[in-house]
GUKOLVEX-977893 format. One line per 4 residues: number of its first residue (from 1); their letters; for each residue x, y, z of N, C-alpha, C. Coordinates in steps of 0.001 Angstrom, whole numbers. Example, Ala and Ser with C-alpha at 12.3 -4.5 7.8 and 13.67 -1.06 7.14 Angstrom:
% residues 2
1> AS> 13190 -5690 7800 12300 -4500 7800 13200 -3300 7800; 12850 -2250 7080 13670 -1060 7140 12900 30 7870
//
This chain:
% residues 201
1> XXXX> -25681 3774 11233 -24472 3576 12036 -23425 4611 11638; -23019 5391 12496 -21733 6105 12671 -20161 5665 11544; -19864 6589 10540 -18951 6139 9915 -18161 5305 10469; -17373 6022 12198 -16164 5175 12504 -16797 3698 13001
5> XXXX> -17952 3552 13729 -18096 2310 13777 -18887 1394 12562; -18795 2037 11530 -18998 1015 10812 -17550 538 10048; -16586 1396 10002 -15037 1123 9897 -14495 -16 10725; -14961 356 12012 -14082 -146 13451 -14967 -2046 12754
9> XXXX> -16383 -1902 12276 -16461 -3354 12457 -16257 -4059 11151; -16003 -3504 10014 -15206 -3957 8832 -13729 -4386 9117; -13543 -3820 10344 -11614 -4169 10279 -11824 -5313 11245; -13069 -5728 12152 -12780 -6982 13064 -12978 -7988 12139
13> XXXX> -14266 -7707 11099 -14310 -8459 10089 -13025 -8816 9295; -12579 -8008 9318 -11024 -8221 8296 -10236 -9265 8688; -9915 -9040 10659 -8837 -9913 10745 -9140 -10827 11141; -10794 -10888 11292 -11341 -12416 11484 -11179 -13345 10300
17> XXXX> -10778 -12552 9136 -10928 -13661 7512 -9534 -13832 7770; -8665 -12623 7857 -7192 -13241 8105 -6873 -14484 8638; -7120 -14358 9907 -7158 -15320 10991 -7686 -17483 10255; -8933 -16843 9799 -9537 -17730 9143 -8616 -18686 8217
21> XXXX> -8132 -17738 7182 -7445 -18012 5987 -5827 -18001 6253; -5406 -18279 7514 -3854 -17755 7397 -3466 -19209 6983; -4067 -20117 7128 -3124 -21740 6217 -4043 -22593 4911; -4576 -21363 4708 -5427 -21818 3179 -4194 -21792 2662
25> XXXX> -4091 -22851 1490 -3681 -23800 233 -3550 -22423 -830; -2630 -21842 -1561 -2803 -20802 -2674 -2786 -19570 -2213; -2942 -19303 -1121 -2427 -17566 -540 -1224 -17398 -1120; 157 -17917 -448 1337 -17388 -1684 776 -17007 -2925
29> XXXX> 381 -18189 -3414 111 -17664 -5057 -555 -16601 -5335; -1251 -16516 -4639 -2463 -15200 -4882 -1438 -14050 -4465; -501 -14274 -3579 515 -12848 -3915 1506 -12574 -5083; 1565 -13862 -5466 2333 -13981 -6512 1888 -13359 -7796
33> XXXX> 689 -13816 -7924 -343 -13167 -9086 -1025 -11922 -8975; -930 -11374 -7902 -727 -9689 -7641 188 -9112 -7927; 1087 -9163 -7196 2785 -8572 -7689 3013 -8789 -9503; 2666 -9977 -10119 2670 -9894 -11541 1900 -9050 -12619
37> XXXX> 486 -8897 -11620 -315 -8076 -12278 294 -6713 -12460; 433 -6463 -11021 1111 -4881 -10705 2321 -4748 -11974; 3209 -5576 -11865 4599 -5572 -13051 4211 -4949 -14444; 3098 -5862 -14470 2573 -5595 -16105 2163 -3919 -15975
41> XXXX> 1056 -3810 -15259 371 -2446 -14867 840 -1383 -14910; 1994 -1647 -14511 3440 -403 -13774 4129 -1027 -13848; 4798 -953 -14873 6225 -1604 -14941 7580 -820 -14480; 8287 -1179 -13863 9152 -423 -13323 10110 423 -14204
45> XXXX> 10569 1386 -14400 11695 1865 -15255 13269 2691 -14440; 14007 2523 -14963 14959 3448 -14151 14594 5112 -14344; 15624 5376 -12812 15273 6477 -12240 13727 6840 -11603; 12982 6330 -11838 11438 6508 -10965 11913 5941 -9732
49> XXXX> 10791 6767 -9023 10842 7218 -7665 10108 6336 -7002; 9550 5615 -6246 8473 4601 -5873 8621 4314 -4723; 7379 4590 -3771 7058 4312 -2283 6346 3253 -2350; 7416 1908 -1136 6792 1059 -1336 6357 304 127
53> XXXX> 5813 -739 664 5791 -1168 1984 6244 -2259 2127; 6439 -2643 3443 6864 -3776 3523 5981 -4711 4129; 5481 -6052 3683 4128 -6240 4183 4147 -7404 5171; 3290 -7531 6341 3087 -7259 7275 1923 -9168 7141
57> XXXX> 1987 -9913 8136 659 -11010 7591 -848 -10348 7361; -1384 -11137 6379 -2758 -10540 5615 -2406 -9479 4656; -1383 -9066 3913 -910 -8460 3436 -458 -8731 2112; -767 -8381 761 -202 -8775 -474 1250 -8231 -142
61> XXXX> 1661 -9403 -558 3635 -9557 -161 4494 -8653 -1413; 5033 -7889 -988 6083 -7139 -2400 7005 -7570 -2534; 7810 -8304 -2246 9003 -9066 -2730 9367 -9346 -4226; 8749 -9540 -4937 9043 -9549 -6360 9133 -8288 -7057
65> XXXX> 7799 -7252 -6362 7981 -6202 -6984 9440 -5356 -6433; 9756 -5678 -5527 11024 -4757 -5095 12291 -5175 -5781; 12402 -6759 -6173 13188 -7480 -6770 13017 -7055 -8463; 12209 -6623 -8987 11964 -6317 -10078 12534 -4717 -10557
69> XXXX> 12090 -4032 -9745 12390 -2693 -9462 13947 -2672 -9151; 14346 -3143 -8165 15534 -2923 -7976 16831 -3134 -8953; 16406 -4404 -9819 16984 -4742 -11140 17100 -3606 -12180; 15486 -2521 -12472 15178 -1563 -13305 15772 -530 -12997
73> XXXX> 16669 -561 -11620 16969 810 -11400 16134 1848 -10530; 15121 1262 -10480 13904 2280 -9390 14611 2761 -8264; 14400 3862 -7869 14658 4106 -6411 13730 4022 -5619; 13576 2986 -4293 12712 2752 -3718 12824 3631 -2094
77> XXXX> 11582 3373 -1592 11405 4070 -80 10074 3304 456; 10712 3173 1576 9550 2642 2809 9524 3368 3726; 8540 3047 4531 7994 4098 5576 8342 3940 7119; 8856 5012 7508 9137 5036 8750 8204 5678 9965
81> XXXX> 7825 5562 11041 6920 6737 11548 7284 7597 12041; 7217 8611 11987 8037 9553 12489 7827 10404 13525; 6721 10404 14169 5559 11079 14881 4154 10427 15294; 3616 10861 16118 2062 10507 16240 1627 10570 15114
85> XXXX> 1121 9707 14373 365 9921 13282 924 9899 11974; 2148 9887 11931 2879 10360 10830 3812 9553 10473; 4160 9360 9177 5200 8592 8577 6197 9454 7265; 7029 9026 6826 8112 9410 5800 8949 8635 5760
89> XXXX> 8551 8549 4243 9554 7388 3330 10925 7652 3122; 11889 6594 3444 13199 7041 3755 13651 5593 2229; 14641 5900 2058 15238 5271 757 15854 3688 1453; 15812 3025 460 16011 1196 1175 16418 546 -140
93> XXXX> 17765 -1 -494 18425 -368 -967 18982 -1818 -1309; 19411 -2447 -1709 19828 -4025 -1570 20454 -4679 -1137; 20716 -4946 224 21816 -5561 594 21245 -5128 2391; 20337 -3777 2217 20381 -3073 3590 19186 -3662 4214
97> XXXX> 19368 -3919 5717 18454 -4300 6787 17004 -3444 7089; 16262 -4652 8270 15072 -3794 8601 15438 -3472 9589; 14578 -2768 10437 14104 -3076 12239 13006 -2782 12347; 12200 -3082 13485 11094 -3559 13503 10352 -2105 14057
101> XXXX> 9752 -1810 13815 8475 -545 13959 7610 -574 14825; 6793 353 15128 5705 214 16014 4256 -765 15300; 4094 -1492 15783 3261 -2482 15316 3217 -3454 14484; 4727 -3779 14858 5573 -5030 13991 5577 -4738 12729
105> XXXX> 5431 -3675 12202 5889 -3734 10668 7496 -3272 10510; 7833 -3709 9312 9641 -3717 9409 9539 -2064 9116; 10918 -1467 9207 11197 -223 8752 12755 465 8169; 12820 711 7295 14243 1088 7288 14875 1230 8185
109> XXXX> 16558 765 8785 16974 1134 9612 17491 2470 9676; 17438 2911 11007 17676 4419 10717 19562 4320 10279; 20037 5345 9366 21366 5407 9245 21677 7034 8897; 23112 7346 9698 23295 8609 9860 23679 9012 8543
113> XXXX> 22419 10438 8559 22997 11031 7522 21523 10939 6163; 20635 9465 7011 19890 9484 5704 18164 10433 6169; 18370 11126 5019 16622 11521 4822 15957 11360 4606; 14446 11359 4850 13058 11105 4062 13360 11739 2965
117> XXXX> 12365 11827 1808 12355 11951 616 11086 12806 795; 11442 14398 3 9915 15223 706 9078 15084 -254; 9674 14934 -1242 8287 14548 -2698 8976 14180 -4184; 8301 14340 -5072 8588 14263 -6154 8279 12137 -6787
121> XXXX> 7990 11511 -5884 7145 10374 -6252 6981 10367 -7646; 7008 9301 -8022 5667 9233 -9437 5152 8052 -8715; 5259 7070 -7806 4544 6069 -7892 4619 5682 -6411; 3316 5626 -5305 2888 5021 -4219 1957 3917 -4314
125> XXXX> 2387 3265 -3622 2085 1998 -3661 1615 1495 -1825; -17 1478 -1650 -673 1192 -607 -1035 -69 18; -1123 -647 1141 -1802 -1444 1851 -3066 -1398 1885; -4127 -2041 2403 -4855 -1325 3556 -5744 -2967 3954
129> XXXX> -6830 -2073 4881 -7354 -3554 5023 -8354 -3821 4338; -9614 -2846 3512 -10303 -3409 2768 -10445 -2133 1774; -10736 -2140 124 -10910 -1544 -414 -12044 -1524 -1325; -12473 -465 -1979 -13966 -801 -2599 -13329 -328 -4491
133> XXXX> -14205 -1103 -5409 -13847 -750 -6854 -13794 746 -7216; -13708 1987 -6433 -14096 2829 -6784 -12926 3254 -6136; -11907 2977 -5182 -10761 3595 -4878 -10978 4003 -3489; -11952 3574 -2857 -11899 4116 -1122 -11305 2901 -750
137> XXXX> -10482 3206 500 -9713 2300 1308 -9693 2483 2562; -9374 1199 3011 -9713 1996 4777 -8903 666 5211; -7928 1858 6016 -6726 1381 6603 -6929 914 7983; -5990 643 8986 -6076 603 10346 -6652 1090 11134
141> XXXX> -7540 2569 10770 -7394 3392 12047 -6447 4207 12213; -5243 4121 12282 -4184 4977 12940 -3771 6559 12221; -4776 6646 10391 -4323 7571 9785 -2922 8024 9209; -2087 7218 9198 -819 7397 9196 -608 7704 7547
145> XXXX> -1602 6729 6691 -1091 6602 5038 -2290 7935 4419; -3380 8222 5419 -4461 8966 4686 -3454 10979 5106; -2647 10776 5987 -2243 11953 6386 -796 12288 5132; -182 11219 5019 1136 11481 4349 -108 11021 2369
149> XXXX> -381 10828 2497 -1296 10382 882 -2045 12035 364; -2215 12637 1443 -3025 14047 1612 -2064 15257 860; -571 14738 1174 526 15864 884 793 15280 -496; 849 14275 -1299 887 14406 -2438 137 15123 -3581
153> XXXX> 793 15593 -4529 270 16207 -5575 -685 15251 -6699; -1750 15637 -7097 -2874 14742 -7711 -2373 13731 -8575; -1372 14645 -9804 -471 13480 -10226 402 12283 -9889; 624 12568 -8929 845 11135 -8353 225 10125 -8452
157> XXXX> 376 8788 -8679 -177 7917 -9029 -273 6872 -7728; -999 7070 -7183 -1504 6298 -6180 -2351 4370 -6250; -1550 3975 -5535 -1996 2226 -6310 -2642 1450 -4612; -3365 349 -5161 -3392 -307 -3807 -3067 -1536 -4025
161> XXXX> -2581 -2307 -2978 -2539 -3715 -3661 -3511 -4734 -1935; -4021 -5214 -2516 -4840 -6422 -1851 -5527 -7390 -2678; -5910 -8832 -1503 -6494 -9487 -2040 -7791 -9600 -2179; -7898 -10303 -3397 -9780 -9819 -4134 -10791 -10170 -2900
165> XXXX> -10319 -11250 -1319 -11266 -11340 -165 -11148 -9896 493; -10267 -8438 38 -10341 -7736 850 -11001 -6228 166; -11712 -7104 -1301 -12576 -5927 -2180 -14187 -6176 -1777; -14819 -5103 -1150 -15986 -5302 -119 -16807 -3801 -1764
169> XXXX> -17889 -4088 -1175 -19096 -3296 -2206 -18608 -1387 -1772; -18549 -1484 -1026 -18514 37 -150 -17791 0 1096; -16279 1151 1346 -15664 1620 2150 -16387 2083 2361; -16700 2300 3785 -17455 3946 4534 -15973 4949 4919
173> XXXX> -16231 6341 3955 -15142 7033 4226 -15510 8555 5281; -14636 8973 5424 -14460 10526 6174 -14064 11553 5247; -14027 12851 5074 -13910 13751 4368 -12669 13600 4516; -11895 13322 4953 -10112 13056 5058 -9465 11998 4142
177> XXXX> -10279 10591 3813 -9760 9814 3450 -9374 10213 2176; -8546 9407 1560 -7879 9247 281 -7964 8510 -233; -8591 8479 -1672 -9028 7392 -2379 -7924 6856 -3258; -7407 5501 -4006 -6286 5063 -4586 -6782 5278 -6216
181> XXXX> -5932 5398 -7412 -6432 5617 -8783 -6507 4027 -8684; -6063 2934 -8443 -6620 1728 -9146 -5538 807 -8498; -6507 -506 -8357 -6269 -1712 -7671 -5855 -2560 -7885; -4982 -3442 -7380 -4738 -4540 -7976 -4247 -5763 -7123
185> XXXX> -5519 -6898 -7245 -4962 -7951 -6413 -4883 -9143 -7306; -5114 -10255 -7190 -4405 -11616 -7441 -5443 -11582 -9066; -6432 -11257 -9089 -7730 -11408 -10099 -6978 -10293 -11494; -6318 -9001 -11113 -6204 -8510 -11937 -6098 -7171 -11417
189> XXXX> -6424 -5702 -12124 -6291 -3937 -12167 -7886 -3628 -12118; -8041 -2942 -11242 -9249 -2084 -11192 -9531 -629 -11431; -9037 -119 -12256 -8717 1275 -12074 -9881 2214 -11803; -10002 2529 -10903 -10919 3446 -9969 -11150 4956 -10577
193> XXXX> -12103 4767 -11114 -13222 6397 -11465 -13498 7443 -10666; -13665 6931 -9557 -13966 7829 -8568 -12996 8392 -8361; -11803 7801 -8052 -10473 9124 -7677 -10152 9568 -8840; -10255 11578 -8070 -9902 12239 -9670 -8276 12261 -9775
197> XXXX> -8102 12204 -11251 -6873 12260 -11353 -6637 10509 -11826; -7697 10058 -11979 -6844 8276 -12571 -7051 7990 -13976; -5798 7359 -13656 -5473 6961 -14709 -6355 6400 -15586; -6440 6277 -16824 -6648 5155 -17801 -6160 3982 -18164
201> X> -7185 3140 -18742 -6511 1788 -19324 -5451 2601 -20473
//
């Protein structure tokens, strides 16, 4: 089977478990115990730079981590789209609003005067819909995180966060995709071998 359709039927699979699981008993928690893992993992410090999302249902929830961060001083950024295909992280603050994006995800509101942020990251922080122990991920389809993930420099520390129903044996990837240094959902950190450039325990 053809990479993209074996993608296209991992993601019906996906939002069929969503769907499934959207009033299971312990989902909060299981975001809860992600976001804690992540804390420990990467702990936030002032002045770091950190791209983060805002999540969306079926989605490990960041709310604590932004609440954590924001306390440390982090400067945070979420993603706006900016183009066919394309996104850039614009800076998002405490007190400041969303609006709603193309495909219901929230987005910074636009405000005059503010810019994307062209680089200098130390820390991205991914969605997607299913990921494998080795750091392949496979997003929507739409390419939006594998195109802006492409322009970072290796050092960057690239993270994913999902839940352990959305860690499958094998992503099928494309010579484009972008693999994450290491994972982390409700179970714990996976730090991924396969992407060069990761980190260590």
């Amino acid at each position: 089977m053809p990479v993209e359709e074996r993608k296209e039927l991992l993601r019906r699979e996906s939002r069929d478990r969503t769907r499934s699981r959207s009033a299971v008993p312990g989902s909060p928690r299981a975001g809860e115990r992600a976001q804690a893992h992540f804390l420990r993992a990467f702990p936030p410090r002032r002045g770091m730079a950190l791209a983060l999302y805002a999540a969306v249902p079926g989605e490990v929830p960041t709310g604590r981590i932004r609440e954590a961060c924001l306390a440390a001083g982090v400067r945070l950024y979420y993603p706006r789209v900016t183009g066919k295909g394309t996104i850039a992280f614009f800076p998002h603050r405490e007190g400041e609003g969303w609006e709603e994006g193309p495909y219901g995800i929230p987005e910074p509101l636009r405000r005059r005067g503010s810019r994307p942020r062209a680089g200098g990251f130390d820390l991205v922080v991914v969605p997607g819909v299913a990921f494998d122990r080795e750091g392949r991920r496979l997003g929507h389809g739409f390419g939006y995180y594998d195109r802006f993930l492409a322009t970072l420099p290796e050092g960057v520390t690239r993270v994913g966060l999902a839940f352990t129903r959305q860690v499958i044996p094998e992503v099928p990837v494309d010579a484009w995709d972008v693999p994450v240094h290491a994972l982390v959902t409700e179970e714990g950190v996976i730090r991924a071998s396969h992407a060069s450039g990761a980190p260590t325990k």
